[in-house]
C-alpha positions as CSV (number, residue, x, y, z in Angstrom):
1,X,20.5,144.0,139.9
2,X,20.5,145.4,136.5
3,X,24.0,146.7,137.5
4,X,25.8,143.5,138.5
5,X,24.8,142.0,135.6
6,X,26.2,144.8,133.6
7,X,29.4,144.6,135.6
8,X,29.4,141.1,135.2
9,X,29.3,141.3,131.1
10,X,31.9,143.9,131.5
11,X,34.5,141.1,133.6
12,X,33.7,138.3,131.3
13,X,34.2,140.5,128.5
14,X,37.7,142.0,129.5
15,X,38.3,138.2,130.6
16,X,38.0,137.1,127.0
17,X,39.8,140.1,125.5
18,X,43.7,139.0,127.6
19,X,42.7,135.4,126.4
20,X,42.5,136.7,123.0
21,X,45.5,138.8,123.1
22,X,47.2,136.0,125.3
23,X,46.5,133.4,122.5
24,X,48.1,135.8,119.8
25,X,51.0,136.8,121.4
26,X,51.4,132.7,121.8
27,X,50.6,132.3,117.7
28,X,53.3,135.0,117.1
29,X,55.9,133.9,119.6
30,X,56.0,130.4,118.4
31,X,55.2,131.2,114.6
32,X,58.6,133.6,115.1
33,X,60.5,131.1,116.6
34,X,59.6,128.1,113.9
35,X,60.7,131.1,111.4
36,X,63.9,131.8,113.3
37,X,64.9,127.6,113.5
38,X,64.0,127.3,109.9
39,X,66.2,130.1,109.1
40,X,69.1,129.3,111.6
41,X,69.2,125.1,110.1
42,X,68.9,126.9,106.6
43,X,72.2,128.9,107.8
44,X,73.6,126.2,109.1
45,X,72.8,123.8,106.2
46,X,74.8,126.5,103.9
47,X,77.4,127.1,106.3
48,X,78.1,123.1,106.5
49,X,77.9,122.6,102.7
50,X,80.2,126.0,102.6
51,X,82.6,124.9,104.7
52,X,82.8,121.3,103.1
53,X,84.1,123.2,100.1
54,X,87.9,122.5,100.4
55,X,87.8,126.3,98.3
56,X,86.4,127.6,101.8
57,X,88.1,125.4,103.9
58,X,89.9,128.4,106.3
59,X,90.6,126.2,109.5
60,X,94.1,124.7,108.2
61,X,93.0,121.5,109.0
62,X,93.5,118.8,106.7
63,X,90.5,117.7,104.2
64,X,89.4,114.5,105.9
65,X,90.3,116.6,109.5
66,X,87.6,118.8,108.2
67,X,85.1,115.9,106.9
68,X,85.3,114.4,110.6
69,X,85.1,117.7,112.1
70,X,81.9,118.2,109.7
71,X,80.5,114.6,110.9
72,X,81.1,113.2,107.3
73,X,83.4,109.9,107.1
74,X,87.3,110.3,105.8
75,X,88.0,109.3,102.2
76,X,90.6,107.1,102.3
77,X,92.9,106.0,99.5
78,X,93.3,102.6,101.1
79,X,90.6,101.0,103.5
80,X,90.9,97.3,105.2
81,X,88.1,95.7,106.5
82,X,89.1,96.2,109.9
83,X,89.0,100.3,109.2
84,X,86.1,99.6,106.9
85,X,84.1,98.2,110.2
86,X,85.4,101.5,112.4
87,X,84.4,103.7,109.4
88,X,80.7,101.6,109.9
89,X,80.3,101.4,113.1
90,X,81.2,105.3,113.3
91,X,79.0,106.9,110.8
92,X,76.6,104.0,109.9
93,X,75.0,104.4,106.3
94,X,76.9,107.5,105.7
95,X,80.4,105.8,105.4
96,X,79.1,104.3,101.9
97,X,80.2,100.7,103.2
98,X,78.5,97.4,102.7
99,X,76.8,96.6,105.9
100,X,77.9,92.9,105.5
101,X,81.7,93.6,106.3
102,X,80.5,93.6,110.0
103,X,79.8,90.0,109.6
104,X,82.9,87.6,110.5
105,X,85.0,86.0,107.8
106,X,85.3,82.4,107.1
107,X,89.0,82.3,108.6
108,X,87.8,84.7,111.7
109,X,84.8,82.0,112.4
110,X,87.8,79.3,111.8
111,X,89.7,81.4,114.3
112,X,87.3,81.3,116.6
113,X,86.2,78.0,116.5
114,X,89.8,77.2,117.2
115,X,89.7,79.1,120.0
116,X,86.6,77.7,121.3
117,X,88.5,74.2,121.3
118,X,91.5,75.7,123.2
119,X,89.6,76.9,125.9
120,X,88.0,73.4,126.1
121,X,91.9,72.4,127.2
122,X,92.2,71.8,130.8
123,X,93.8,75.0,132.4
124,X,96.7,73.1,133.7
125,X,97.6,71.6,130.2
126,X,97.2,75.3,128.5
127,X,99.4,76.7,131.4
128,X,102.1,73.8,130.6
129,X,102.0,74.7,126.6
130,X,102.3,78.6,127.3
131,X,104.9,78.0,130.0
132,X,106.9,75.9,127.5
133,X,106.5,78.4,124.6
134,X,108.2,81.2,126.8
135,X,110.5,79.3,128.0
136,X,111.7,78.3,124.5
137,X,111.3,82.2,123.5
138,X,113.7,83.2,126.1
139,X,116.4,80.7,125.0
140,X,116.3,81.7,122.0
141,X,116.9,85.7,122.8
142,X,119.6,84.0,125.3
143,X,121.2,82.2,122.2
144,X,120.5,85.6,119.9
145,X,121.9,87.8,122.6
146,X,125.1,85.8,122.6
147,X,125.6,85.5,119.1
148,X,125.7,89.6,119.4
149,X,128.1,89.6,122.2
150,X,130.5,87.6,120.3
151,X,129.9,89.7,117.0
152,X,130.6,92.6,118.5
153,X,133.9,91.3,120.6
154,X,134.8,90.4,116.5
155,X,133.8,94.0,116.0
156,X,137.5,96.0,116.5
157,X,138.8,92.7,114.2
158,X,136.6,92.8,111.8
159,X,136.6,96.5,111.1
160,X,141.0,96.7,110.8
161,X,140.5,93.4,108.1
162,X,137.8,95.7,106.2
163,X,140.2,98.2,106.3
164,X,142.8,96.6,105.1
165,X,140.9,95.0,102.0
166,X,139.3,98.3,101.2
167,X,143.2,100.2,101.4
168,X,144.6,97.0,99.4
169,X,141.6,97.8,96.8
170,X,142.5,101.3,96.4
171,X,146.2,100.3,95.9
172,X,145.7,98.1,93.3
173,X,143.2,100.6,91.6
174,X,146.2,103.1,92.2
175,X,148.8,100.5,90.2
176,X,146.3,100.0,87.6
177,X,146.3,103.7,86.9
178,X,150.0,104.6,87.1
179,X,150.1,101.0,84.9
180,X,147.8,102.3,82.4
181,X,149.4,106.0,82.1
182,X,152.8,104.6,81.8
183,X,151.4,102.2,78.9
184,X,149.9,105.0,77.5
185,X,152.9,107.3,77.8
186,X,155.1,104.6,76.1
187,X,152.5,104.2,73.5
188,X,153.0,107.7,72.7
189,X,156.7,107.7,72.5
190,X,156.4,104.4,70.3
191,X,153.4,106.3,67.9
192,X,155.1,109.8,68.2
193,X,151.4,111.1,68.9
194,X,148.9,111.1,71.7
195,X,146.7,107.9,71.9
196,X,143.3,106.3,73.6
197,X,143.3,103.1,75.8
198,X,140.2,102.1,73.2
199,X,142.5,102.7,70.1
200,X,143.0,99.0,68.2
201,X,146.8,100.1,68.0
202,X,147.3,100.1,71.7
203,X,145.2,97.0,72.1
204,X,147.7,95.4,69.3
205,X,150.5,97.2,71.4
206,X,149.3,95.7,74.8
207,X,149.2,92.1,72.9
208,X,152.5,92.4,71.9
209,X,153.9,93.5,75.1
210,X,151.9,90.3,76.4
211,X,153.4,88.4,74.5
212,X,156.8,89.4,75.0
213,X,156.7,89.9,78.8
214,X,155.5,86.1,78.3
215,X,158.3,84.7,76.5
216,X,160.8,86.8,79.0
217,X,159.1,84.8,82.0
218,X,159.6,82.0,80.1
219,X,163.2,82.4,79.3
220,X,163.9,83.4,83.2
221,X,162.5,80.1,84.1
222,X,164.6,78.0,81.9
223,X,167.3,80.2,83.1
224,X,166.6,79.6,86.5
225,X,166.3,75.7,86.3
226,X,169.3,75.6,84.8
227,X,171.0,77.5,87.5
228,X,169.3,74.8,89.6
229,X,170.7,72.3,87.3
230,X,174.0,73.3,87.6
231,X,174.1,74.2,91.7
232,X,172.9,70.3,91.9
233,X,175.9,69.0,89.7
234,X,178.2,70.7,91.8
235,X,176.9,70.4,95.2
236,X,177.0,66.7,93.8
237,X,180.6,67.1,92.7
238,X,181.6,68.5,95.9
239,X,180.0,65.8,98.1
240,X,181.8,63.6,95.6
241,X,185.4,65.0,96.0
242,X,184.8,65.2,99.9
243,X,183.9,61.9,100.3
244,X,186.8,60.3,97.8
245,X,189.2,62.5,100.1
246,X,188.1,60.6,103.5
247,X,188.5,57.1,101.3
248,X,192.1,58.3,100.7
């Protein structure tokens, strides 16, 4: 009897001993693994607010490529509401936007509002108005596309007349040239030195000649009316002599 009871106290104690050791090897296991998280989010914490250092940045990827990449919103230069909402929606507090933008403006709640009244249209009316508004687009890219086929039959034409202009505009830049060297030349011969086109001498020079070319156009004219003058007397004188000759 005294035996069992001894072997007894020995299986309860060797019982009580693996719970023990089973409990600490538990403590440990989970005390090394709450270390070893800590740790790894410490790492990761530093690697994250490493790698958001555009210094450290290796991946090649842009800085607001990284930022995403990272979970952190982009930093835009230039951000409309409708962005501002995506950047919200995204990333929530951490986008640094007012949560208010997700409301609707006063000409969105117009807009709908209006579009609450169209859909109180009957369908077949609605059908009629968007029927008639394609109808009236595609006669006017009918109308647009035949203005372009007539352009471009004018194209050939048009392109010889621009031609023509732009070689008629050279030509006369050409004249003015020769024009201006030969003035130039003759104003030489006439100073016995070499002279500018902005030199008041050749301006007075180019006045004179002006003036002179003038008075020769004017003295061709007279000229030339009275050569009119004088082909009318006679033509008048002949038609007078031929028809005294037929009263003789």
């Amino acid at each position: 009897m005294a035996s069992f009871a001894v072997q007894g106290y020995g299986h309860l104690r060797n019982s009580l001993r693996g719970s023990l050791l089973r409990c600490r090897c538990i403590y440990r296991y989970q005390s090394t693994s709450t270390e070893t998280e800590a740790t790894d989010s410490d790492d990761l914490r530093s690697d994250s607010e490493v790698s958001l250092d555009p210094a450290r940045n290796v991946s090649r990827l842009s800085e607001n490529q990284h930022r995403q990449y990272q979970g952190l919103p982009p930093e835009l230069p230039y951000k409309d509401v409708r962005m501002r909402r995506k950047l919200f929606a995204k990333y929530g507090m951490a986008s640094n936007e007012d949560p208010r933008i997700m409301w609707p403006s006063r000409s969105e709640l117009l807009s709908l509002e209006e579009e609450e009244r169209a859909e109180g249209v009957p369908l077949q009316e609605r059908l009629a108005t968007i029927q008639s508004e394609q109808e009236s687009a595609k006669r006017a890219r009918a109308e647009r596309h035949k203005t372009i086929e007539k352009n471009m039959s004018q194209m050939p034409r048009l392109i010889s007349e621009y031609r023509k202009r732009l070689q008629q505009a050279e030509k006369e830049v050409r004249d003015r040239q020769s024009t201006k060297e030969a003035l130039l030349e003759e104003a030489r011969e006439y100073f016995g030195y070499k002279i500018q086109a902005n030199d008041p001498k050749f301006e007075q020079m180019m006045e004179e000649r002006a003036e002179k070319e003038k008075k020769e156009a004017k003295k061709r004219k007279k000229e030339e009316k009275l050569k009119k003058a004088a082909a009318k007397l006679l033509q008048e004188a002949r038609e007078m002599g031929q028809s005294t000759g037929k009263e003789q």
